[in-house]
C-alpha positions in Angstrom: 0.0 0.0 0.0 1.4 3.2 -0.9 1.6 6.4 1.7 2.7 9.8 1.7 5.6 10.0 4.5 8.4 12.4 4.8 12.1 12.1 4.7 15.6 13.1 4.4 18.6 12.3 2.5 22.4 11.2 2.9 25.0 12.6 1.5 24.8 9.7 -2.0 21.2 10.1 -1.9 19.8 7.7 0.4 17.2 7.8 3.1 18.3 8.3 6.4 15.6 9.2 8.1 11.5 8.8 7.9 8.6 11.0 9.2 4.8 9.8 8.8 3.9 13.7 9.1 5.3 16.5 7.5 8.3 17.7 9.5 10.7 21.0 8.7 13.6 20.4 6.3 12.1 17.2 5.2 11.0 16.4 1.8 7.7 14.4 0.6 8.0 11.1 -0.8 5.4 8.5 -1.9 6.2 5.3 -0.6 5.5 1.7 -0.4 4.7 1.1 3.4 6.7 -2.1 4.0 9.2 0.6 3.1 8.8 3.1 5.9 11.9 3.3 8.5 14.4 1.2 6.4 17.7 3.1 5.7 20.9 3.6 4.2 19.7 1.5 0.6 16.5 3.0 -0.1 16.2 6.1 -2.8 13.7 8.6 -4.1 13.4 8.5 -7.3 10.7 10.8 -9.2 9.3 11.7 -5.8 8.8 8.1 -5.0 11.0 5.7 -2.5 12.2 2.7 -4.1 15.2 0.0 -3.2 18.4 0.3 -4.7 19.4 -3.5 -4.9 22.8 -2.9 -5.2 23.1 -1.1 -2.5 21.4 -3.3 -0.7 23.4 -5.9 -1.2 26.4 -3.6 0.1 24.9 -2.9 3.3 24.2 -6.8 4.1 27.8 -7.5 3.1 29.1 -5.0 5.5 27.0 -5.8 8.2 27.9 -9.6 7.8 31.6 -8.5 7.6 31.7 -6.6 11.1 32.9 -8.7 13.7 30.6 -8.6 16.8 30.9 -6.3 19.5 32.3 -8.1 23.1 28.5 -7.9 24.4 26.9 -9.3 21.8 30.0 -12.2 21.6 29.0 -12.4 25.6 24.7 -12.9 24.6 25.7 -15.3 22.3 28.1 -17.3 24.5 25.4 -17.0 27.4 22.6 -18.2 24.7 24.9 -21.3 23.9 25.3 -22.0 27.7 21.3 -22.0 28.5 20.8 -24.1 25.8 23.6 -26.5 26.9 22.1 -26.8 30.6 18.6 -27.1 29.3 19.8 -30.3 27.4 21.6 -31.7 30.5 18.7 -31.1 32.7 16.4 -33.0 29.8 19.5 -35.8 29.8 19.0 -36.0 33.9 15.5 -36.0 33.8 14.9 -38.7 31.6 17.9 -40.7 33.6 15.4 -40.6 36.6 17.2 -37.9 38.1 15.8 -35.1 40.4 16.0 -31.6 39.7 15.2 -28.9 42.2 
């Protein structure tokens, strides 16, 4: 469904931010709404928002090739471990062991 929303642009052109009403120094776009808040690879062309696959594409890539930050390395490790007691407690369980 398309929707009048409001947005500006990088410096190459791109979105970088969206508005559903008409804000000051923003410029009118039509645009799908599965669109609205996605950034950084979507641009208006003839007044109307569209992907730039290629760009798209980039951004992916580059946020595949950035190395986790120690917290989120940390979430992940603590995600492994829960999962890994879960199974042991399963394991003990089903050996008639009692869990408290």
């Amino acid at each position: 469904m398309m929707k009048d929303y409001w947005v500006t642009l990088d410096d190459q052109g791109f979105i970088n931010a969206w508005s559903e009403v008409e804000t000051l120094d923003y410029m009118e776009v039509r645009s799908d709404t599965e669109l609205f808040k996605k950034l950084d690879f979507v641009r208006v062309i003839d007044g109307v928002a569209e992907i730039d696959e290629a760009r798209r594409q980039q951004v992916i890539k580059a946020f595949e090739d950035t190395p986790l930050s120690e917290t989120e390395q940390l979430r992940a490790q603590n995600i492994e471990l829960r999962d890994t007691l879960l199974d042991l407690a399963i394991i003990i369980d089903s050996l008639g062991g009692e869990l408290e």
